[in-house]
Steps between C-alpha positions, in 0.01 A plus 500: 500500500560147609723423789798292405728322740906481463759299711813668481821314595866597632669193392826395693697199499385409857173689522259621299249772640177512384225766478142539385338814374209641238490737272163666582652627834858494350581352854769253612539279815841281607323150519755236555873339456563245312822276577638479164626145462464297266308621180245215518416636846533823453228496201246257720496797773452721192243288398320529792497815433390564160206280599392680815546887334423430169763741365442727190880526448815462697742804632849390511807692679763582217836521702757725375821719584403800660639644133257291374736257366434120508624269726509099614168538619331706220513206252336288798205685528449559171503079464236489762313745362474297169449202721165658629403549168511211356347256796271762564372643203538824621708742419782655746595860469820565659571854666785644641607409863779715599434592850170314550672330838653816636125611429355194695696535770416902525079326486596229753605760745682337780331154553558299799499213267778243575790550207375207238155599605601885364661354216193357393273771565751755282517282192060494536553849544748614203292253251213724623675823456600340149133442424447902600737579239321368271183675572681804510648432209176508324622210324139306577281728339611416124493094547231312327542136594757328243437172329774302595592181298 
């Protein structure tokens, strides 16, 4: 089986962690922040991106109520989501985020990192745990690569 590589995402309206991962090894590492801004350079960072990791798909937080209702934020993500898709060519699967923060924070341990330093390093963090969902999920094993138009 082919490795393939996935950048998963915890989008936010001021940052945006990032996280890279493969399926071969179904692991997941926090890899950056990305000041959110404006969406022209928000999607040149992406950019970046794409072209250093080559991405097979994208992973995208899917915000919810812990009920699992929607909120403000849910429609958000699921906008950026489609965004990657369609400058990208990729597609974006998006996967349920409840908790992933709580979770980075519990991975983080207690950092000595100043407190927009930690801020940073949880929303890497909770896009990675994000991307470990997914794995988990199994969701990766049934994806053949789609033909976007």
């Amino acid at each position: 089986m082919e490795s393939r590589t996935y950048l998963a995402f915890d989008f936010g309206e001021r940052r945006i962690g990032v996280a890279v991962g493969n399926d071969l090894t179904e692991s997941a590492n926090a890899l950056l922040t990305i000041d959110a801004g404006t969406d022209e350079l928000r999607f040149k960072a992406i950019t970046t991106l794409v072209d250093e990791w080559t991405p097979y798909a994208f992973v995208v937080g899917h915000p919810t109520h812990a009920s699992g209702d929607a909120h403000a934020m849910t429609a958000r993500a699921e906008r950026f989501a489609r965004q990657l898709q369609g400058r990208f060519r990729r597609i974006a699967h998006l996967v349920d985020e409840r908790y992933s923060s709580v979770d980075a924070v519990q991975a983080l341990g207690r950092s000595k990192a100043s407190g927009q330093q930690k801020k940073q390093a949880i929303d890497s963090e909770a896009a990675a745990v994000i991307l470990r969902r997914f794995f988990e999920s199994g969701m990766h094993h049934n994806i053949t690569k789609p033909e976007l138009s």
